[in-house]
C-alpha positions as CSV (number, residue, x, y, z in Angstrom):
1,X,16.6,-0.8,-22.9
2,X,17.3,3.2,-22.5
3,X,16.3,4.7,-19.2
4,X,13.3,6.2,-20.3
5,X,11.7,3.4,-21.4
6,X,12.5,0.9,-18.2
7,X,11.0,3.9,-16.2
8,X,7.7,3.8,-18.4
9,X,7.7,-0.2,-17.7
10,X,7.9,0.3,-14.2
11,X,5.8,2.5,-14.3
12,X,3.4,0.7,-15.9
13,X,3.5,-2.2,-14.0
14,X,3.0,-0.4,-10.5
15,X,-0.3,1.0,-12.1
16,X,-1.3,-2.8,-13.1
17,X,-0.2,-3.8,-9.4
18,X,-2.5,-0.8,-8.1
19,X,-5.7,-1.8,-10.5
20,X,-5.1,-5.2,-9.5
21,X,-5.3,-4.2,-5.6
22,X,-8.0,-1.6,-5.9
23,X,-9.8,-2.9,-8.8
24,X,-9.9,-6.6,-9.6
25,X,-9.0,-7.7,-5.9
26,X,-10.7,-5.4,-2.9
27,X,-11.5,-8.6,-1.6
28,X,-8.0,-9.4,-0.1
29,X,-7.4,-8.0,3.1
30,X,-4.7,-5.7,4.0
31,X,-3.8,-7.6,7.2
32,X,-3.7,-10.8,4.9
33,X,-1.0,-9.5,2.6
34,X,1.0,-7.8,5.3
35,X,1.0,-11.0,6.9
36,X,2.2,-12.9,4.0
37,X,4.3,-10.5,1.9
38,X,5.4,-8.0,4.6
39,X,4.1,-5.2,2.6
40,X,0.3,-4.1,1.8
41,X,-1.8,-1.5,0.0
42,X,-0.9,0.9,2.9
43,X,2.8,0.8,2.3
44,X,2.2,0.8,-1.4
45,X,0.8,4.4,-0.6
46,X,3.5,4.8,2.4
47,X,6.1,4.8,-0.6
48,X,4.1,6.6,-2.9
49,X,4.3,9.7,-0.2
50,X,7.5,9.4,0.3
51,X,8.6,9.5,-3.2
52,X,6.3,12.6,-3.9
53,X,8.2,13.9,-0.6
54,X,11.6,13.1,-1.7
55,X,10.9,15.2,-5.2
56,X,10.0,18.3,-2.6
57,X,6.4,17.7,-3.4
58,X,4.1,18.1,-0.2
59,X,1.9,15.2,0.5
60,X,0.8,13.8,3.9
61,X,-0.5,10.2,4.8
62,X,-3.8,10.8,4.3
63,X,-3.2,12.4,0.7
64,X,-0.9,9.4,-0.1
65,X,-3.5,6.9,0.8
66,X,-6.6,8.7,-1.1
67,X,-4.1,9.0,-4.5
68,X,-3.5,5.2,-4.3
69,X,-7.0,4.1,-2.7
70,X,-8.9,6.3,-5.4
71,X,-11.2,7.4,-2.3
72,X,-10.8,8.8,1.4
73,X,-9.5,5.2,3.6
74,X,-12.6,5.7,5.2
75,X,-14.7,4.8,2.4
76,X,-12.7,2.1,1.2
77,X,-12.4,0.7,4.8
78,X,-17.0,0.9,4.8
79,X,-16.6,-0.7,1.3
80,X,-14.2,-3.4,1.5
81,X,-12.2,-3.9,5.0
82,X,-13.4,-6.7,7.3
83,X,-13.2,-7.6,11.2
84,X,-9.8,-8.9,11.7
85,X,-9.3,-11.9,14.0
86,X,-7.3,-12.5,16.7
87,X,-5.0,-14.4,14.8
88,X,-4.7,-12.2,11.9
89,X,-4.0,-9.3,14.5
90,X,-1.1,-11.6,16.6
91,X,0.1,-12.2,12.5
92,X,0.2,-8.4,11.7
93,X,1.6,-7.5,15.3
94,X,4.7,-9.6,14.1
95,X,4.9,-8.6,10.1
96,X,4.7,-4.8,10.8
97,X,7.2,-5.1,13.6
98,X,9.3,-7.4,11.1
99,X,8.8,-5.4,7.9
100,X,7.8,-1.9,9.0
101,X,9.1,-1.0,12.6
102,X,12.5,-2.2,12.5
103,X,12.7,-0.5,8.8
104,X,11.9,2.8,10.3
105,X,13.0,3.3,13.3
């Protein structure tokens, strides 16, 4: 496979991925997948700044999150975020630390 096309598969697939998290599955929690995978819809657009950075492109948290989301995080948050519990916050406390904190700093 030439270069080109493995970067149009990839690509592709991360826009699947995306429609699959905004789309067919709003329903899943963010604190639920960072608490399984290590990763959730907010690092998906974390990375998605950070590339657009790393190609000089200007783009700040918020305008990361609104590209992936589709909408302002407020309005998905009204549309589709629920109240976490106790235990899903002592989870996250330990996944973001594991998967996010330690990463960055």
């Amino acid at each position: 496979m030439d270069p080109q096309t493995q970067l149009e598969i990839e690509a592709a697939a991360f826009r699947r991925m995306r429609q699959h998290l905004i789309e067919d599955r709003p329903d899943v929690q963010n604190i639920d997948m960072m608490n399984l995978t290590g990763f959730c819809r907010n690092c998906l657009s974390r990375w998605y700044q950070e590339a657009a950075n790393e190609r000089g492109i200007e783009m700040d948290k918020d305008t990361g999150r609104e590209v992936f989301y589709g909408m302002p995080m407020s309005e998905w948050k009204a549309l589709h975020q629920t109240e976490a519990s106790d235990a899903q916050q002592d989870a996250f406390q330990v996944a973001f630390k594991e998967n996010v904190t330690d990463k960055d700093g």
